[in-house]
C-alpha positions in Angstrom: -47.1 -58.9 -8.5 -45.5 -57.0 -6.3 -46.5 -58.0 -2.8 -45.0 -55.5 0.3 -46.4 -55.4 4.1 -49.5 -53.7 5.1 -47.6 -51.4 7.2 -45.1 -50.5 4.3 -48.2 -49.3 2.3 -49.8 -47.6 4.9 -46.5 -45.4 5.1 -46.2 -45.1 1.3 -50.0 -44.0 0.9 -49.6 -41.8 3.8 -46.5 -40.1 2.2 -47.5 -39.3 -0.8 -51.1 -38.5 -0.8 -50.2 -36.2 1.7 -48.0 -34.5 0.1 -50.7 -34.3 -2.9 -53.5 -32.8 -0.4 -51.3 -31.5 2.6 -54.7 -30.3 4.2 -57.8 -33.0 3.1 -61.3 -32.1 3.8 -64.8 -32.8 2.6 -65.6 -31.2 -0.7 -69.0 -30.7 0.4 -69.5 -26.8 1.1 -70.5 -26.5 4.7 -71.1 -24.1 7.9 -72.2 -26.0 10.1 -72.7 -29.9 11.2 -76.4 -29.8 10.7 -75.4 -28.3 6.9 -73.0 -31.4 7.0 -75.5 -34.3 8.2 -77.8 -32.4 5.3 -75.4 -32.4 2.8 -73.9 -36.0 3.4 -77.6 -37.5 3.3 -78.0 -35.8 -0.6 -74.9 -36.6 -1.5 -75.8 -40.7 -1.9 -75.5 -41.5 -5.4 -74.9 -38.2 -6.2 -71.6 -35.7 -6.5 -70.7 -33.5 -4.2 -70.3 -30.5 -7.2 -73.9 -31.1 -8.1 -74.8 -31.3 -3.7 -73.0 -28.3 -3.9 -75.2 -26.5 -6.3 -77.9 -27.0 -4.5 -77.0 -26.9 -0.7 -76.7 -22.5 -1.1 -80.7 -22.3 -1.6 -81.4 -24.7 0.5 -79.5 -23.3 3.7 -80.6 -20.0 2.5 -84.5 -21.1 3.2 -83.4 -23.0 6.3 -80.1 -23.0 7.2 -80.6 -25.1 11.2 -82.6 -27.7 12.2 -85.3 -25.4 13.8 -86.2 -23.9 10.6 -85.8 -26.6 8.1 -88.1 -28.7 10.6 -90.9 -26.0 10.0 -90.2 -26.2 6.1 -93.3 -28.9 4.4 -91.3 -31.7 2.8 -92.7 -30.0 -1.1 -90.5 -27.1 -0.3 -87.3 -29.5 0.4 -88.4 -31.3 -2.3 -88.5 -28.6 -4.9 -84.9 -26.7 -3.8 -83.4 -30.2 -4.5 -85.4 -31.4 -7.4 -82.7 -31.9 -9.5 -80.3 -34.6 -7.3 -81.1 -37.8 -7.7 -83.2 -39.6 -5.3 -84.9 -35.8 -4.4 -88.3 -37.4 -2.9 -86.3 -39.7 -0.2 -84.3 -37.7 0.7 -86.6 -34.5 0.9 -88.5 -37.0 3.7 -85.0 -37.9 5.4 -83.8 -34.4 5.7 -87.1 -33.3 7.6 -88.1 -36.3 9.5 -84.4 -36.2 10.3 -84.9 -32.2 11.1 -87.6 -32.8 13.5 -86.0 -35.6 15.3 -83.0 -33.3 15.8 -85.6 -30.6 17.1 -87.8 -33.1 19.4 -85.1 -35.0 20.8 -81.6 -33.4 20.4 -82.3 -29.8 21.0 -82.0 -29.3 17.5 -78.0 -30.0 17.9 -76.6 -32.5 15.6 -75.8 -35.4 18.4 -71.7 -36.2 18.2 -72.3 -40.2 18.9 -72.8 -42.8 16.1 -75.6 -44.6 18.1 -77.5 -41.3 18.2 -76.6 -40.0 14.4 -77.7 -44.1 13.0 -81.1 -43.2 15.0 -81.9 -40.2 13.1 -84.1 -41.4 9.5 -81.9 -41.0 6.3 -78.2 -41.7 8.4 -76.7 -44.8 8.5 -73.0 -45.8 9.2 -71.1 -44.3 6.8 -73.3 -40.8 6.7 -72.7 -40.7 10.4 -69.0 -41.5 9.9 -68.7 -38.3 7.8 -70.3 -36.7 10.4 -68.3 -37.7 13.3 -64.8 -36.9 11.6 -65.4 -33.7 9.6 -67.9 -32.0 12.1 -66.4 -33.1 15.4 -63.0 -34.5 14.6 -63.9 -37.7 16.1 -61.6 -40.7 14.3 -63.9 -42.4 11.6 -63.3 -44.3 8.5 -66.0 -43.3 5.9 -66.0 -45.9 3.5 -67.8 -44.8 0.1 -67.7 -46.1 -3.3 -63.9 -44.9 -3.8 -62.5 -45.7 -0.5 -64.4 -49.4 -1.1 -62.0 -49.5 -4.5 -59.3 -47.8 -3.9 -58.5 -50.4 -0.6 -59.3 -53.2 -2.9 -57.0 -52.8 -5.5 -54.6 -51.4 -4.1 -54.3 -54.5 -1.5 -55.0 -53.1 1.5 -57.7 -55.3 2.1 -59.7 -57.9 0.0 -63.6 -57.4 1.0 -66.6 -57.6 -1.1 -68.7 -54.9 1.5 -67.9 -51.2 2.7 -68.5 -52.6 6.4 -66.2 -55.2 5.9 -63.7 -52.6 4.2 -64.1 -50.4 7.4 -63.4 -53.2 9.3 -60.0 -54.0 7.7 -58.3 -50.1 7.5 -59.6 -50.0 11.1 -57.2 -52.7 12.1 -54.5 -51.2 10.4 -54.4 -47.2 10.2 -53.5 -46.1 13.1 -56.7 -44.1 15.0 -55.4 -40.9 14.6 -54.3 -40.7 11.0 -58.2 -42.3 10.5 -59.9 -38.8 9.3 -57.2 -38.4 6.8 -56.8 -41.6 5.9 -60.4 -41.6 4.8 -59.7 -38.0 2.6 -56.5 -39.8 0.7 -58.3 -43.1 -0.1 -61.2 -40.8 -1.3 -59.5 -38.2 -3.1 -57.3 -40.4 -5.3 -60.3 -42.4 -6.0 -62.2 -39.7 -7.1 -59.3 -37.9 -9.5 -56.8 -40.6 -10.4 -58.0 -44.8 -9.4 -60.9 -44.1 -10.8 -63.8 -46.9 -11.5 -63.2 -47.0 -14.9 -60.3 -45.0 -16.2 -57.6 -45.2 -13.3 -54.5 -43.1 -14.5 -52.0 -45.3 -13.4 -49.4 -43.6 -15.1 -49.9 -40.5 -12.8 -50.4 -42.6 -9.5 -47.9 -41.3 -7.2 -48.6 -45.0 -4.8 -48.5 -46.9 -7.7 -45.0 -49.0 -6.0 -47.7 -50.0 -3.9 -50.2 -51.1 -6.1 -50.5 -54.6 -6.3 -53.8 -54.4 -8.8 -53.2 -56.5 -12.0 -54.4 -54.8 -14.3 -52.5 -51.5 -13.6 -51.1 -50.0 -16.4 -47.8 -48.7 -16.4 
């Protein structure tokens, strides 16, 4: 196995995934960071193409905090019927709504302590939120930034808050919002949970998985 320093991967991952997606951003379709928080919360256990779907009729009936607040949770409900988990997180989106409206001015807060205090956001929603709405460093760590770190050997951890943990310590703050875009966008199109096309990987020097195929 080849084994390399953390830095030397770093700069390897860096290198090429860049070069793969020169420009990485959410794949979420968004206007605003309200549309964000609201399309992060559906998006648990669920893909972004089918959040996607969705999120246009949705923001459509109530495209800001004010007006989704004055929605009745059936109407969320029934716009997002079809995602997994619909009835939860119809309640999150307008409890979370109103909270916005009661306490934040309806203005999506730009602090972690005041995103994880909103119902249906914890750390990694509010993660999302922070980096892709206000450019604030962040590592998001989903189901493919959780494997992807893993295998690879970037980290050994059997949690996503000990995986944010570890990249923290070692990518540098600044690269951190694309950082988190690489991990998740080769996770999601070439290490992937079951099939990973290690033939294609273009970090695959850097690899140190075993059961990479070559």
């Amino acid at each position: 196995m080849n084994k390399m320093p953390v830095s030397r991967k770093v700069a390897i991952i860096e290198e090429a995934l860049s070069a793969a997606w020169p420009n990485p951003k959410s794949e979420l379709d968004y206007g605003t960071p309200f549309q964000l928080l609201v399309a992060t919360i559906m998006a648990a256990q669920a893909t972004d193409k089918k959040v996607n779907q969705l999120t246009p009729a949705l923001f459509n009936a109530a495209p800001d905090a004010e007006s989704m607040s004055r929605l009745e949770v059936d109407d969320i409900r029934n716009l997002i019927s079809s995602i997994n988990y619909y009835n939860n997180k119809a309640a999150n989106i307008l409890a979370m709504s109103r909270r916005l409206v009661e306490e934040f001015g309806g203005e999506v807060p730009a602090t972690r302590e005041a995103l994880e205090s909103l119902p249906g956001v914890g750390r990694k929603t509010a993660n999302v939120v922070l980096g892709n709405a206000f450019g604030i460093p962040a590592m998001p760590v989903d189901t493919h930034v959780h494997r992807v770190s893993n295998r690879i050997g970037l980290c050994s951890t059997s949690k996503p808050e000990e995986t944010e943990a570890a990249l923290l310590k070692i990518i540098p703050e600044p690269k951190l919002i694309d950082f988190h875009h690489y991990l998740l966008l080769h996770g999601r199109y070439t290490c992937k949970a079951r099939k990973p096309e290690c033939r294609d990987c273009p970090i695959r020097e850097a690899c140190e998985w075993p059961e990479k195929t070559m």
